[in-house]
PyMOL Python script that loads the backbone (N, CA, C, O; Angstrom):
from pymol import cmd

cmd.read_pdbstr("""\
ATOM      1  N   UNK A   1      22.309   6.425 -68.120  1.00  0.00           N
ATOM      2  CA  UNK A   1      23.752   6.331 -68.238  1.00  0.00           C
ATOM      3  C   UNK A   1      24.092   5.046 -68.982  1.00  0.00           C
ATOM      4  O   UNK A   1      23.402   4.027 -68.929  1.00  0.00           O
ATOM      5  N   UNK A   2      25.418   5.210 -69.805  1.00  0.00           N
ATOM      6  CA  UNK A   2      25.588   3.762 -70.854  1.00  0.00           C
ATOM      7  C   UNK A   2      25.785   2.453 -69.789  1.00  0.00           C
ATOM      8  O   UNK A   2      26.206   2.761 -68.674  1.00  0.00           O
ATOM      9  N   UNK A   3      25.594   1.452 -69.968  1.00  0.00           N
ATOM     10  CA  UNK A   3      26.370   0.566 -69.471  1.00  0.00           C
ATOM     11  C   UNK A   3      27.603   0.043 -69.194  1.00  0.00           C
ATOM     12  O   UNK A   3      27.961  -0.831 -68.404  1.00  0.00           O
ATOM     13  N   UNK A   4      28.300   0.857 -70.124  1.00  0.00           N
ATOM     14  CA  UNK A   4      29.835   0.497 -69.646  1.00  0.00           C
ATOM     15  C   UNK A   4      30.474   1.941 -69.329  1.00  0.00           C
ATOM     16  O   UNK A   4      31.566   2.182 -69.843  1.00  0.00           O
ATOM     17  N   UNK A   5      29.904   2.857 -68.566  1.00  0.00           N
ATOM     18  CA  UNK A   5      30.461   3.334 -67.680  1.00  0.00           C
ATOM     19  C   UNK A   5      29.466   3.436 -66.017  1.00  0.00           C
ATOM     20  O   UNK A   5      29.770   3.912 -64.923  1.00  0.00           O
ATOM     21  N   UNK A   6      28.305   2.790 -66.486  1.00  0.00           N
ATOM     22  CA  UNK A   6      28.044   2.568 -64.959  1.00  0.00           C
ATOM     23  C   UNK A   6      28.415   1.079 -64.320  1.00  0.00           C
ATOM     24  O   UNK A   6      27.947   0.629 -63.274  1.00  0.00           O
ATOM     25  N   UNK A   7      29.671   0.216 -65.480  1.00  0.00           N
ATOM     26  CA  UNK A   7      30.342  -1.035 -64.848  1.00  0.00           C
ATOM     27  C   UNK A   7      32.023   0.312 -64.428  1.00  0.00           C
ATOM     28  O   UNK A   7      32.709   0.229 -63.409  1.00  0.00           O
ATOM     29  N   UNK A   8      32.210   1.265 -65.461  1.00  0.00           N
ATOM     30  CA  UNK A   8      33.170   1.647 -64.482  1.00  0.00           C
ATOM     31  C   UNK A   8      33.039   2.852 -63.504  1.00  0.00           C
ATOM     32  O   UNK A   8      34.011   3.407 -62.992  1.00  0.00           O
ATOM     33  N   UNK A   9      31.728   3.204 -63.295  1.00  0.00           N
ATOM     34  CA  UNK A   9      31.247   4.109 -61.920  1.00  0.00           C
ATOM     35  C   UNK A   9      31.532   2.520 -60.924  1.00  0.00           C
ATOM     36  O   UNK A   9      32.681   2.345 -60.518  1.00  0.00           O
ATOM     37  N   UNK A  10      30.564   1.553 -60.620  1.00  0.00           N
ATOM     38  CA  UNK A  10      30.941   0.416 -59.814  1.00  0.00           C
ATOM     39  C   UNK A  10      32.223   0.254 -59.117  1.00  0.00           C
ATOM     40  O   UNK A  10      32.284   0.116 -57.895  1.00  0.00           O
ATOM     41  N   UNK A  11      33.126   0.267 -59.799  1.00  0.00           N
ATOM     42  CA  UNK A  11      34.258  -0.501 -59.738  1.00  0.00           C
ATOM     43  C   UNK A  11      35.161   0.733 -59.061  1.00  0.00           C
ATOM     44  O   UNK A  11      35.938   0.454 -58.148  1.00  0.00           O
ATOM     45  N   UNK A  12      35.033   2.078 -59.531  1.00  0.00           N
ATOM     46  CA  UNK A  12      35.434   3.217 -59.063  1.00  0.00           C
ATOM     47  C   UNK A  12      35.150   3.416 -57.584  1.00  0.00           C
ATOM     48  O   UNK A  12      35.981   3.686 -56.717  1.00  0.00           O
ATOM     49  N   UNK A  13      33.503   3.196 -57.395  1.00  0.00           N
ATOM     50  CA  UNK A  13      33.296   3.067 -55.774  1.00  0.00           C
ATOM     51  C   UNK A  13      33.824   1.708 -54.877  1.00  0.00           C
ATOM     52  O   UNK A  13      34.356   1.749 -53.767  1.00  0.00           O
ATOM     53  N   UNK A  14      33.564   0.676 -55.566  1.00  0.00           N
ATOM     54  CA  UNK A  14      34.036  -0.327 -55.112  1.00  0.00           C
ATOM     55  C   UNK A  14      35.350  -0.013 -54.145  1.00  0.00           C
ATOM     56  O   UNK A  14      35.595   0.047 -52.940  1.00  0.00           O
ATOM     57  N   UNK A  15      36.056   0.153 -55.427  1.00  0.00           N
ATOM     58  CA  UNK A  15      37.894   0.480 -55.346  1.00  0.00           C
ATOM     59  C   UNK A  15      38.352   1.908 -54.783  1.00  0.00           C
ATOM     60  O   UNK A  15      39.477   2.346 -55.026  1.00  0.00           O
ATOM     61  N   UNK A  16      37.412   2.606 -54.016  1.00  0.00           N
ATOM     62  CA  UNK A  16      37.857   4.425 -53.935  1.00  0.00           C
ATOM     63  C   UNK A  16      38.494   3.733 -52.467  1.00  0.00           C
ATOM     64  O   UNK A  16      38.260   2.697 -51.845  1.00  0.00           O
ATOM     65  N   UNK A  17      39.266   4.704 -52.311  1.00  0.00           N
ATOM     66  CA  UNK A  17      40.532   4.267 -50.888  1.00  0.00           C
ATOM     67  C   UNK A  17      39.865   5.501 -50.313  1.00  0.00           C
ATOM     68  O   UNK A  17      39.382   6.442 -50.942  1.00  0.00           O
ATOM     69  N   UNK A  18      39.932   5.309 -48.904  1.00  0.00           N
ATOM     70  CA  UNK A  18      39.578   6.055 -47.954  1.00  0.00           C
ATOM     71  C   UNK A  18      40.267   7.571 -48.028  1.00  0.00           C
ATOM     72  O   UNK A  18      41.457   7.809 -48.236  1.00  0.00           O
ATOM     73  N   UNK A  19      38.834   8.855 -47.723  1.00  0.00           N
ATOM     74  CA  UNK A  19      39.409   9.746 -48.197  1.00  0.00           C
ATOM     75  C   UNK A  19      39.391   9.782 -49.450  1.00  0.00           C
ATOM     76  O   UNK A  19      38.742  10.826 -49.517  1.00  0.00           O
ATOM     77  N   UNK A  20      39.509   9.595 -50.176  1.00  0.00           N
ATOM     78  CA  UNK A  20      39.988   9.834 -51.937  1.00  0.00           C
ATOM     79  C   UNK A  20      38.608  10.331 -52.512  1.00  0.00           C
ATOM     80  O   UNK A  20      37.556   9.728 -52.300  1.00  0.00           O
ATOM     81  N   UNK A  21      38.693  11.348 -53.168  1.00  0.00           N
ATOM     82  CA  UNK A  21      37.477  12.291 -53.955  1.00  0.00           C
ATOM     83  C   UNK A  21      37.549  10.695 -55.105  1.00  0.00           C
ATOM     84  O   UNK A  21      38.512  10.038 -55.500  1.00  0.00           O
ATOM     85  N   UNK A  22      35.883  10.535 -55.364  1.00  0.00           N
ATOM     86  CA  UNK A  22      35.746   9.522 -56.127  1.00  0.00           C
ATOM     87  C   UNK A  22      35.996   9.422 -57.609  1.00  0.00           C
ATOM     88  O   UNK A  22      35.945   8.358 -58.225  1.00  0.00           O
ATOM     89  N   UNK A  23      36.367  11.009 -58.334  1.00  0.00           N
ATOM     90  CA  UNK A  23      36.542  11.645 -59.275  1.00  0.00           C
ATOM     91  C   UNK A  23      37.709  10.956 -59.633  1.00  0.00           C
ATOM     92  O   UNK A  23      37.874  10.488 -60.759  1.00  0.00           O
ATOM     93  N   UNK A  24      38.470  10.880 -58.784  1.00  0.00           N
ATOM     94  CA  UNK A  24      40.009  10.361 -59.061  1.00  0.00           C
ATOM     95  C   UNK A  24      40.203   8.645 -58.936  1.00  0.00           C
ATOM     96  O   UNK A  24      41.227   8.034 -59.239  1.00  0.00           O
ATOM     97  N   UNK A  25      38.845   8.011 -58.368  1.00  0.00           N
ATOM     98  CA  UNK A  25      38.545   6.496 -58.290  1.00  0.00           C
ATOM     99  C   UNK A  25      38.234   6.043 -59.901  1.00  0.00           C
ATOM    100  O   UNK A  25      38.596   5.023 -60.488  1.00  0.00           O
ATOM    101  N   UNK A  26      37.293   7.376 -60.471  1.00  0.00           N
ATOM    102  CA  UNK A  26      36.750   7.292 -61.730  1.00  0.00           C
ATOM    103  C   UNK A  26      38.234   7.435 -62.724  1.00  0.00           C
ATOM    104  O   UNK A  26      38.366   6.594 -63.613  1.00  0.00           O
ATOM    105  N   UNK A  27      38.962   8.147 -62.611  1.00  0.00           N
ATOM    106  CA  UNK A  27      40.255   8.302 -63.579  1.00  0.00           C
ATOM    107  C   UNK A  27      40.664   7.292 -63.487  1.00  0.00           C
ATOM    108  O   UNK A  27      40.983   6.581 -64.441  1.00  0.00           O
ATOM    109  N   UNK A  28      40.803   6.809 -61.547  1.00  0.00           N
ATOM    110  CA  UNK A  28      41.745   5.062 -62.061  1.00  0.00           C
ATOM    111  C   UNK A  28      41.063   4.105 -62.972  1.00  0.00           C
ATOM    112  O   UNK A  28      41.625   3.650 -63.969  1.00  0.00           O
ATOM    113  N   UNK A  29      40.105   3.868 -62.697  1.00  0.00           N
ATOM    114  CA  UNK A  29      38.978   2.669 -63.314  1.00  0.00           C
ATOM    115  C   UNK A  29      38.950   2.898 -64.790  1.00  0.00           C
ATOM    116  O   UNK A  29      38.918   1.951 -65.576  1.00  0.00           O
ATOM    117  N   UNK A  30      38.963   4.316 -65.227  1.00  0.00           N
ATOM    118  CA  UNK A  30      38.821   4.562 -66.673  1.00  0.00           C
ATOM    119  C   UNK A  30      40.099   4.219 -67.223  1.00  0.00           C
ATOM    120  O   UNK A  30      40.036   3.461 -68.191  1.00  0.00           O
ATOM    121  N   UNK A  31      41.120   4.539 -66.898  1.00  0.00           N
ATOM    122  CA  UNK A  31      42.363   3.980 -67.308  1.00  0.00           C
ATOM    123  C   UNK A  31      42.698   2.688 -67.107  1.00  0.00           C
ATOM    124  O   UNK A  31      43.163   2.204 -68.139  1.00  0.00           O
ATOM    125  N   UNK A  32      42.646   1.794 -66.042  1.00  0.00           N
ATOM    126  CA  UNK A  32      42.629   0.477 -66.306  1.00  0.00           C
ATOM    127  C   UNK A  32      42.146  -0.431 -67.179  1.00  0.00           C
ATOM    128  O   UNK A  32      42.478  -1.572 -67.502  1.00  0.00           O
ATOM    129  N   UNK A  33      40.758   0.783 -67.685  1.00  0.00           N
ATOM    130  CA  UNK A  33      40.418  -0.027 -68.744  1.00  0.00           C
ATOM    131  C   UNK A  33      40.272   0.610 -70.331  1.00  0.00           C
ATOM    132  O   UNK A  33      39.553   0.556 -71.329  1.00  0.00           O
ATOM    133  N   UNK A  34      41.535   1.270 -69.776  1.00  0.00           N
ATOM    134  CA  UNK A  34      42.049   2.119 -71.464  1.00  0.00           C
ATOM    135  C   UNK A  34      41.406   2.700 -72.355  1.00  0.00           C
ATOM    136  O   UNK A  34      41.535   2.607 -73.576  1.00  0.00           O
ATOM    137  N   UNK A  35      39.999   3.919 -71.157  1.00  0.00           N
ATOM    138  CA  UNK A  35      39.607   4.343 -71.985  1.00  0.00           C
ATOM    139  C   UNK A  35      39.903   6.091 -71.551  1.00  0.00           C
ATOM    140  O   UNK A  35      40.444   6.504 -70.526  1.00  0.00           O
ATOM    141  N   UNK A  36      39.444   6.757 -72.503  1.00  0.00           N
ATOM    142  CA  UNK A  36      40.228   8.329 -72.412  1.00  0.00           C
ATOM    143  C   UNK A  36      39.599   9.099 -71.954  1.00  0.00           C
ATOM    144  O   UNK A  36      38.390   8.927 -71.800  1.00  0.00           O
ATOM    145  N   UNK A  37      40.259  10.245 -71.574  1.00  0.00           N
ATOM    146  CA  UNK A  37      39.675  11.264 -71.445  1.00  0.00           C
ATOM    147  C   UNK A  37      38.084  11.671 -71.509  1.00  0.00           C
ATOM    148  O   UNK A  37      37.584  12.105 -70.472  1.00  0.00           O
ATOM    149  N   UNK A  38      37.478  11.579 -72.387  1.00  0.00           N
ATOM    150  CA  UNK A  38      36.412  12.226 -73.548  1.00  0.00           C
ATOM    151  C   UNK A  38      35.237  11.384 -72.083  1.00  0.00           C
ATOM    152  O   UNK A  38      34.211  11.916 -71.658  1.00  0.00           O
ATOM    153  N   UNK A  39      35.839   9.938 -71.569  1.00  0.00           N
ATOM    154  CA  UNK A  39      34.670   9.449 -71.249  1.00  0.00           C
ATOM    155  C   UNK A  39      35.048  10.015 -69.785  1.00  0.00           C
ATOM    156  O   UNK A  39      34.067  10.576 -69.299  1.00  0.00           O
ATOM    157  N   UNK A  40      35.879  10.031 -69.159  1.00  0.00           N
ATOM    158  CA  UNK A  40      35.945  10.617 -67.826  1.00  0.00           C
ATOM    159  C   UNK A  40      35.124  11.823 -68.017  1.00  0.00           C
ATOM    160  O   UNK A  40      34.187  11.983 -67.234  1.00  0.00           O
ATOM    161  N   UNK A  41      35.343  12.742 -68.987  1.00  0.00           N
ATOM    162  CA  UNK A  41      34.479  14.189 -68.592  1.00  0.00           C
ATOM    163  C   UNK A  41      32.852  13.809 -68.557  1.00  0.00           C
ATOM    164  O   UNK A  41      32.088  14.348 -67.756  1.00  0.00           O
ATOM    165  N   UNK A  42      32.427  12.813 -69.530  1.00  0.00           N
ATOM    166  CA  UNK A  42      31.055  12.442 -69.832  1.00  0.00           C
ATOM    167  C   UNK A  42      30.732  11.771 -68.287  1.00  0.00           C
ATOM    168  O   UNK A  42      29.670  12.030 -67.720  1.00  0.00           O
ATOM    169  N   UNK A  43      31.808  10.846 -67.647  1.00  0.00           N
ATOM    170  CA  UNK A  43      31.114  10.528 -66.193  1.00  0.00           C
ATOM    171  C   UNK A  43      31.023  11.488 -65.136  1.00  0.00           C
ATOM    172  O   UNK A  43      30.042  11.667 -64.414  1.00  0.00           O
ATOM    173  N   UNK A  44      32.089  12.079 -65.100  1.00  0.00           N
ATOM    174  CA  UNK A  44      32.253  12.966 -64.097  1.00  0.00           C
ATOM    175  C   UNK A  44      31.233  14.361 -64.121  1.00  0.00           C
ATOM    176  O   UNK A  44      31.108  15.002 -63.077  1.00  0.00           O
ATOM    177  N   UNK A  45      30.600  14.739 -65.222  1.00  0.00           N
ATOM    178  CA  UNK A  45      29.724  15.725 -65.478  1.00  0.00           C
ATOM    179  C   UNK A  45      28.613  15.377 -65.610  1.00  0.00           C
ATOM    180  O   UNK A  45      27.993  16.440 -65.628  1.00  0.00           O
ATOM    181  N   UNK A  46      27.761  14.415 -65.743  1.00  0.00           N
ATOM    182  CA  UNK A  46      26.777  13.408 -65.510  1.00  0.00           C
ATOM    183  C   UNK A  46      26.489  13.608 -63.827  1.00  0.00           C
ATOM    184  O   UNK A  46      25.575  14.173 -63.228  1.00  0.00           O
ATOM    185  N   UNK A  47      27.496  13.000 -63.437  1.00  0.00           N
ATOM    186  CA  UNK A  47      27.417  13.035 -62.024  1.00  0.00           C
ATOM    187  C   UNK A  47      27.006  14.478 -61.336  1.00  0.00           C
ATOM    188  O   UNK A  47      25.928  14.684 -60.777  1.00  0.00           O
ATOM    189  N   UNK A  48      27.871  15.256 -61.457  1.00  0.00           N
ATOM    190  CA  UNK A  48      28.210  16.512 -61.055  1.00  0.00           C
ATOM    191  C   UNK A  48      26.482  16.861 -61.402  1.00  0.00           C
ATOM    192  O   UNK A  48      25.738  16.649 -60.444  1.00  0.00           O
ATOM    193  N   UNK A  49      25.931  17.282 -62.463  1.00  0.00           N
ATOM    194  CA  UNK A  49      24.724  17.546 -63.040  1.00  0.00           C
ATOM    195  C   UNK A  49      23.523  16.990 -61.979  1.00  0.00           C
ATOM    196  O   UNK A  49      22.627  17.609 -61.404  1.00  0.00           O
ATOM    197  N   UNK A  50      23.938  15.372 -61.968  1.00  0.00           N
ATOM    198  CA  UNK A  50      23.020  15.273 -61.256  1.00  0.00           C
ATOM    199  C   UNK A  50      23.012  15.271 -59.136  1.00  0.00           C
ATOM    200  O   UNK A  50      22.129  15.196 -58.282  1.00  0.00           O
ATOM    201  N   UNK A  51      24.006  15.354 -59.129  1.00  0.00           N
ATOM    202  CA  UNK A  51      24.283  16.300 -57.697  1.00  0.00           C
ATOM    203  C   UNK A  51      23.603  17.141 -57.421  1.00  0.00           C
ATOM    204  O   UNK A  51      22.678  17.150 -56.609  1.00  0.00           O
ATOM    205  N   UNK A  52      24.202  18.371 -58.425  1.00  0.00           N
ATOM    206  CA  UNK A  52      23.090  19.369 -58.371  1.00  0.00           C
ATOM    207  C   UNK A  52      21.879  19.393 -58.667  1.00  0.00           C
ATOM    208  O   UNK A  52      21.353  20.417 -58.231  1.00  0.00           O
ATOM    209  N   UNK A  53      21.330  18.870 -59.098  1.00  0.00           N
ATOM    210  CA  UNK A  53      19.629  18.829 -59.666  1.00  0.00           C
ATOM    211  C   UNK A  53      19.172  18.524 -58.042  1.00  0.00           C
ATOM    212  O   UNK A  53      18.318  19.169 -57.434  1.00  0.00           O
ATOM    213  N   UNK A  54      19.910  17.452 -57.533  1.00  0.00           N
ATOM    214  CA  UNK A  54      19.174  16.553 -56.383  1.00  0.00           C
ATOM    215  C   UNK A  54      20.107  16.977 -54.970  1.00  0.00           C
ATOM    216  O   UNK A  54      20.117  16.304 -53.939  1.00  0.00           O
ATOM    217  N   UNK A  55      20.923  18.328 -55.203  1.00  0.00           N
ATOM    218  CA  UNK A  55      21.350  18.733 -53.791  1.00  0.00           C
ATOM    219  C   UNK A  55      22.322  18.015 -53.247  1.00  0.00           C
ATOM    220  O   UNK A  55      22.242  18.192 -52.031  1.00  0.00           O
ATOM    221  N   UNK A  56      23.013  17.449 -53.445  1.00  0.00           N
ATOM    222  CA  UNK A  56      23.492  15.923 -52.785  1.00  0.00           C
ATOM    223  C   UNK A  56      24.975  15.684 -53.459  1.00  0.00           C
ATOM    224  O   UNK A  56      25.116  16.154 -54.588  1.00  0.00           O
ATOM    225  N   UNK A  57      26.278  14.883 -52.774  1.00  0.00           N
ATOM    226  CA  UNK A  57      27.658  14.814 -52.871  1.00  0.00           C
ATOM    227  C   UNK A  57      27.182  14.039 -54.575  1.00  0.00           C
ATOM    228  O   UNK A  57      26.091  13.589 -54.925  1.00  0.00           O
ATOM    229  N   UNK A  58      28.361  14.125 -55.272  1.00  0.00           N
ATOM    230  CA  UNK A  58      28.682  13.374 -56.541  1.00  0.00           C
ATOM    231  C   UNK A  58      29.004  11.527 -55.452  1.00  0.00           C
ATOM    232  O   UNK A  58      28.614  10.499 -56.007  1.00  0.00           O
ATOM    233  N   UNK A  59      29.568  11.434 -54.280  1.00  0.00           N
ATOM    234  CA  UNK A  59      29.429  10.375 -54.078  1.00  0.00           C
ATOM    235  C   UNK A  59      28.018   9.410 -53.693  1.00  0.00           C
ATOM    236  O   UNK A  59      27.856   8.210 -53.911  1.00  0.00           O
ATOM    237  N   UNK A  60      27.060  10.408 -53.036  1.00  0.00           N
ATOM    238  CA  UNK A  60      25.823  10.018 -53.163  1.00  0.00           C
ATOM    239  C   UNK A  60      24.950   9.981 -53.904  1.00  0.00           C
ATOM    240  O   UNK A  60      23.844   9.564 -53.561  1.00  0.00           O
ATOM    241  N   UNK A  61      25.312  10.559 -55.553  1.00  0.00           N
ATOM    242  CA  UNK A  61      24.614  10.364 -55.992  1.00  0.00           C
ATOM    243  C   UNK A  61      24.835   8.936 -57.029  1.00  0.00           C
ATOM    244  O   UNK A  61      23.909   8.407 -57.643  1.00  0.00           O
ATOM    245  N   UNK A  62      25.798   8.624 -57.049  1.00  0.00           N
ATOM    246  CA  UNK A  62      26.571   7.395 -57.729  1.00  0.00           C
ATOM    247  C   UNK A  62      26.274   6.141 -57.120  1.00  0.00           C
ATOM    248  O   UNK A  62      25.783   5.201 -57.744  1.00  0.00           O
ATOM    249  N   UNK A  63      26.662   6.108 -55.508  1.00  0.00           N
ATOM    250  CA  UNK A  63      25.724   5.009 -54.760  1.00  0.00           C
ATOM    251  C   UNK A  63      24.299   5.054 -55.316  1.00  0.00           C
ATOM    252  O   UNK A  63      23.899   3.956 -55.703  1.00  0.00           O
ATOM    253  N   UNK A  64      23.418   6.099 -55.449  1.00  0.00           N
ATOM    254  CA  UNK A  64      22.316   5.862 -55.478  1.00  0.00           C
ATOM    255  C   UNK A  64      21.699   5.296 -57.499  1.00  0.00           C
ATOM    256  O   UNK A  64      20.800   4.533 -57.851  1.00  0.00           O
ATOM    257  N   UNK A  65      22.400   5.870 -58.077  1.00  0.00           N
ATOM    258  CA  UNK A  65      22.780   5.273 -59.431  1.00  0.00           C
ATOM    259  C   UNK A  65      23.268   3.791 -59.725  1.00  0.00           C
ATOM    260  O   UNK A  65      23.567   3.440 -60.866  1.00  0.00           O
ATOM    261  N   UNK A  66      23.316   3.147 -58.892  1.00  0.00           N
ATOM    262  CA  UNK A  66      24.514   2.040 -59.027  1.00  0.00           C
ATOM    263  C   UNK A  66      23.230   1.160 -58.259  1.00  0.00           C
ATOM    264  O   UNK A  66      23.009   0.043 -58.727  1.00  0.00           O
ATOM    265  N   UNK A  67      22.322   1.656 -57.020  1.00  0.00           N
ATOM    266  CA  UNK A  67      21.461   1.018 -55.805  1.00  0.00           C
ATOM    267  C   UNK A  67      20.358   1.238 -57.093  1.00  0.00           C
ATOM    268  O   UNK A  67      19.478   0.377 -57.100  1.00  0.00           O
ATOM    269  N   UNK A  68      20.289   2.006 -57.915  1.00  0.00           N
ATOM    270  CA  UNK A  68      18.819   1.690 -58.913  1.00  0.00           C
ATOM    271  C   UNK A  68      19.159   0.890 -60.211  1.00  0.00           C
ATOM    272  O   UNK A  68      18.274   0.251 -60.780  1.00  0.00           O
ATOM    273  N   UNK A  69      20.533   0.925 -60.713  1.00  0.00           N
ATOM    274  CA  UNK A  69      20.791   0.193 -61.605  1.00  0.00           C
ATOM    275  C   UNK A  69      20.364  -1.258 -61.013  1.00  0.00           C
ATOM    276  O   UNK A  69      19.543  -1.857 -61.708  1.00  0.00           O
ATOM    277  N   UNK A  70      20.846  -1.974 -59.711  1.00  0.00           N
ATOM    278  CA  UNK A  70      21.154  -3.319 -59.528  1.00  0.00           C
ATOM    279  C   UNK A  70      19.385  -3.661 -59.005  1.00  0.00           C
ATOM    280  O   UNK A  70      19.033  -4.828 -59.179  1.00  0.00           O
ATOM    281  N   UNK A  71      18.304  -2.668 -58.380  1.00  0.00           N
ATOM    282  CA  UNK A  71      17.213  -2.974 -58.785  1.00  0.00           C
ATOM    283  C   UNK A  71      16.329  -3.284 -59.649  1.00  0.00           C
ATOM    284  O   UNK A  71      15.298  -3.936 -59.479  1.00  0.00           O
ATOM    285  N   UNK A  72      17.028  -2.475 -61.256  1.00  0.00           N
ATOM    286  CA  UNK A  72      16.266  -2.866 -62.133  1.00  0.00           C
ATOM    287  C   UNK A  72      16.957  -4.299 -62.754  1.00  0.00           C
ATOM    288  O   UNK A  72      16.333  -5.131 -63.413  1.00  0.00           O
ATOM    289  N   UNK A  73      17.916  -4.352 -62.505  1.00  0.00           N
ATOM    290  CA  UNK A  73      18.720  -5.636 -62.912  1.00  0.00           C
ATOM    291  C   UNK A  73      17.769  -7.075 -62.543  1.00  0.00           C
ATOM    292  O   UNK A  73      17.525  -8.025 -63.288  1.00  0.00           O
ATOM    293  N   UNK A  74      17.276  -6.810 -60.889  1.00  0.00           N
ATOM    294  CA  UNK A  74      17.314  -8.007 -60.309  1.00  0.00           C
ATOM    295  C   UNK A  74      15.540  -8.155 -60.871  1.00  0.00           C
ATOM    296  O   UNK A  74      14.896  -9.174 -60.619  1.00  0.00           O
TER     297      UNK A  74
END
""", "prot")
cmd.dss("prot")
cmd.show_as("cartoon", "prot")
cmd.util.cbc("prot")
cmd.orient("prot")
């Protein structure tokens, strides 16, 4: 996944309000940072894709995207 949408997957979970499908955490975050459409479908179907491959919520699989990004970081 690019780097500047797994800084705005982050910030999406960070910032998701209780309850709230994270899909719609991802629309806020993408718009705050004024970017369009084109990239919400590219995150949100990424995700979705890999949900299904691995059985598992689009929110677990983003924690777990975000828990391997900051491993390879460190």
């Amino acid at each position: 996944m690019e780097p500047q949408l797994l800084a705005i997957l982050k910030e999406a979970v960070e910032t998701q309000q209780r309850k709230e499908e994270l899909e719609r955490s991802i629309g806020r975050a993408l718009r705050r940072h004024d970017m369009d459409f084109r990239e919400y479908v590219k995150l949100t179907s990424e995700l979705r894709e890999l949900a299904r491959n691995k059985e598992a919520s689009v929110e677990d699989v983003a924690k777990e995207l975000l828990a391997e990004h900051q491993k390879d970081a460190d």
